[in-house]
C-alpha positions as CSV (number, residue, x, y, z in Angstrom):
1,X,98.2,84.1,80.4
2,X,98.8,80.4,78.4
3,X,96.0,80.8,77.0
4,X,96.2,84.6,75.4
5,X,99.9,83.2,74.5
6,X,98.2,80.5,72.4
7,X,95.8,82.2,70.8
8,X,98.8,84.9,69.8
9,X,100.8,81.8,68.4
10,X,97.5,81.0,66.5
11,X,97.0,84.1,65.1
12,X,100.0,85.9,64.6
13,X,100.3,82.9,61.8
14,X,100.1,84.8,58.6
15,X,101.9,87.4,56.3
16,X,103.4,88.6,52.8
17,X,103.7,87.6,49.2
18,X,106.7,86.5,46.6
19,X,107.2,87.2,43.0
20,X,103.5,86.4,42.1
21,X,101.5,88.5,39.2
22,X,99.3,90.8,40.7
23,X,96.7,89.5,38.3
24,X,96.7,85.9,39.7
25,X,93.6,84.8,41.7
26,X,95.5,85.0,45.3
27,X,99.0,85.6,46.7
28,X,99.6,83.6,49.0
29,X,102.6,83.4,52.3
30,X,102.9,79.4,54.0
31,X,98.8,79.4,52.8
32,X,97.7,82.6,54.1
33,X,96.5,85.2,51.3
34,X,98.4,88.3,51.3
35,X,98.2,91.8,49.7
36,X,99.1,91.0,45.9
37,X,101.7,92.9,44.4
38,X,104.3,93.1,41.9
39,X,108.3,93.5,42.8
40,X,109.0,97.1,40.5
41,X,113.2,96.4,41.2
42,X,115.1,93.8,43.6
43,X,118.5,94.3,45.5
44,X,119.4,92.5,48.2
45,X,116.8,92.4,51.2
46,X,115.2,95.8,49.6
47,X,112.3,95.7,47.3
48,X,110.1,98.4,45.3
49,X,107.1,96.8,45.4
50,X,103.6,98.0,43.7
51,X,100.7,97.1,45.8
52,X,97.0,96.5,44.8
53,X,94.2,97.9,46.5
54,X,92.8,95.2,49.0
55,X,90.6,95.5,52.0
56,X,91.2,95.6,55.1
57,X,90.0,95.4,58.8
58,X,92.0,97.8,61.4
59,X,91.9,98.8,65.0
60,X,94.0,102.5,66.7
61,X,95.3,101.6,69.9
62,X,98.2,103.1,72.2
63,X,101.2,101.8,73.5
64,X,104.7,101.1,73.3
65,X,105.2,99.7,69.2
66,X,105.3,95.9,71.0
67,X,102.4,96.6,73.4
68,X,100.4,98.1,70.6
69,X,100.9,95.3,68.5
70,X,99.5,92.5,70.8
71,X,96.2,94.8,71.9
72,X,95.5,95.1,68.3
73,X,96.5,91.9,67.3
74,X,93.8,91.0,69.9
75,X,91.2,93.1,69.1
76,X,91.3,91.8,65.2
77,X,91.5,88.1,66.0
78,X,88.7,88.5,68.3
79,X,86.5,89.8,64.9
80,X,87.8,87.4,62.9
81,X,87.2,84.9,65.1
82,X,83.7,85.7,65.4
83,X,82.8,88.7,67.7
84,X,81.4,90.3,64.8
85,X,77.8,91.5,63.9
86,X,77.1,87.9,62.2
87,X,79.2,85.5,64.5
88,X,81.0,84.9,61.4
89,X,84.5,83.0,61.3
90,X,86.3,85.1,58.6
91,X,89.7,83.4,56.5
92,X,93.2,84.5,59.2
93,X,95.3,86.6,55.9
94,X,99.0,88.0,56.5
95,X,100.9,90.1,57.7
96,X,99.5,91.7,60.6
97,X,101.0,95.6,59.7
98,X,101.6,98.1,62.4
99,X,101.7,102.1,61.1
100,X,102.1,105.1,63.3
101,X,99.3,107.5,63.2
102,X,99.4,110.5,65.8
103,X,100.2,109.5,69.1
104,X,98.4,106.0,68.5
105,X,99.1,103.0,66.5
106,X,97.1,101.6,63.4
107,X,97.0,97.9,63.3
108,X,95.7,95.7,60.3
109,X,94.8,92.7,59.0
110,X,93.7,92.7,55.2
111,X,90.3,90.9,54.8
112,X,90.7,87.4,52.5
113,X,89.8,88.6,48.9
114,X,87.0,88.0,46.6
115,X,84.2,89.8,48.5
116,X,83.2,93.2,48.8
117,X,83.5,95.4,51.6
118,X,79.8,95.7,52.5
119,X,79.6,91.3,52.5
120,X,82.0,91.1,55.6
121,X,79.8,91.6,59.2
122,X,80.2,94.7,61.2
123,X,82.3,94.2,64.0
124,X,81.3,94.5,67.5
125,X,83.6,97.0,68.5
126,X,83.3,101.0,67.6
127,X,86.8,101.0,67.4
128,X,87.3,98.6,64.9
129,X,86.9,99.5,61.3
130,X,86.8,98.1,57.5
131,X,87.8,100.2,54.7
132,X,89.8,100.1,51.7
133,X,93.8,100.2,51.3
134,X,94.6,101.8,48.1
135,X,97.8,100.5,47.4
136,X,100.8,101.9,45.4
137,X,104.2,101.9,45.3
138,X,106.6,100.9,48.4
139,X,109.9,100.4,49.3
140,X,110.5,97.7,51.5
141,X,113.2,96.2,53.7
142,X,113.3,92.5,54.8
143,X,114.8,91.2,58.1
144,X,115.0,88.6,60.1
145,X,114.7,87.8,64.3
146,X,112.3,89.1,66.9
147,X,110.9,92.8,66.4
148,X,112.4,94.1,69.5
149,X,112.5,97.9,69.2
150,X,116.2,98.3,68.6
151,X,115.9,95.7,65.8
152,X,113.1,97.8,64.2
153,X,115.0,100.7,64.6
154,X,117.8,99.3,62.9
155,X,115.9,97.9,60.0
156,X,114.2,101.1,59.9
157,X,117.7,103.2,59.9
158,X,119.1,101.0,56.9
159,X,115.8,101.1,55.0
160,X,116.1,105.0,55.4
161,X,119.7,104.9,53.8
162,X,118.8,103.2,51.2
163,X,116.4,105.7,50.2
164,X,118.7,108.6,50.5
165,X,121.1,106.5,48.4
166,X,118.7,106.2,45.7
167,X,117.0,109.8,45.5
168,X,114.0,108.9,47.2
169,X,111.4,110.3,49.7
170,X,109.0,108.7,51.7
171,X,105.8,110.0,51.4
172,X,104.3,108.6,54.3
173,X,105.4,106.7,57.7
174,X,106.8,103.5,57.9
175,X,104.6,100.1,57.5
176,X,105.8,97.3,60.2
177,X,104.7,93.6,58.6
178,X,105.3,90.6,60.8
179,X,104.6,87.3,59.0
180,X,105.5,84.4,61.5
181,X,103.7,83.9,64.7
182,X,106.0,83.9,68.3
183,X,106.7,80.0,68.2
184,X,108.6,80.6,64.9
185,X,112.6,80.5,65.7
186,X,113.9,84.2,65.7
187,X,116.3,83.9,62.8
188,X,113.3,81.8,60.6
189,X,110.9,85.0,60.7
190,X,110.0,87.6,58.6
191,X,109.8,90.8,58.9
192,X,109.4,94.0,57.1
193,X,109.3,97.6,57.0
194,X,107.7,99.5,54.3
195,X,107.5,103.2,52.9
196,X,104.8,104.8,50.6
197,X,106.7,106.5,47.5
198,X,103.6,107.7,45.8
């Protein structure tokens, strides 16, 4: 159990960006290359960010949104770490993003850029899979503290209100991001929760 706790702290390490040009060689969060993008508008912890397309590696699981998280979060360190088709140690990137999808969850972790999909190793696992994220336009709520279910909830409530407030519709599910790994102090995390507008 210490040991799967550890290698969580390791790896849950990574995730986001901040007011960098999309054009710029890497965004980067405490090191860690993230998903570039471009902040569209800014108010308060809300922001309608345009995303790039970047690659990623993901994993469906089940479970409760916590449980779901740490199986995938597994899974994905595991090929990153190495159980892949090449043994290869691949760059750890942030955030680790959770998305609903059916009655299972998607988890990702975007794959460092600079290479092509078809240069990183298969992985070892059927389940797991690399494609491309396409991007676009998101709106986005930032918050702080331990993604307990009722804190998602509530982030996800006030992210919802602010869209109503402005005219908007979602036009997918919401994005989880979680940026700092379990050793971080609750109130120095960050988290997010994203919707697709386009």
């Amino acid at each position: 159990m210490t040991r799967v706790i550890a290698v969580l702290a390791l790896c849950l390490l990574p995730f986001a960006s901040f007011g960098a040009d999309m054009t710029s060689a890497a965004q980067t969060y405490k090191g860690y290359a993230i998903p570039p993008y471009e902040v569209v508008a800014s108010e308060g912890d809300f922001e309608r960010r345009r995303y790039a397309p970047h690659l990623v590696v993901e994993v469906r699981v089940d479970g409760s949104p916590r449980g779901a998280v740490s199986k995938g979060f597994r899974a994905l360190a595991g090929y990153i770490f190495g159980k892949n088709a090449t043994s290869e140690k691949i760059a750890m990137t942030a955030p680790v993003s959770q998305m609903r999808e059916g009655e299972a969850w998607v988890i990702r972790f975007m794959l460092p850029p600079g290479r092509a999909l078809e240069d990183f190793p298969q992985a070892q696992r059927a389940d797991i899979t690399l494609t491309e994220a396409l991007g676009g336009e998101f709106l986005v709520y930032r918050f702080s503290g331990r993604s307990a279910p009722g804190r998602m909830q509530t982030a996800e409530d006030k992210l919802r209100a602010h869209l109503a407030a402005q005219g908007l519709e979602p036009s997918g599910p919401p994005v989880w991001l979680y940026y700092d790994d379990p050793m971080t102090l609750p109130f120095r995390r960050r988290n997010e929760v994203a919707v697709p507008l386009d």
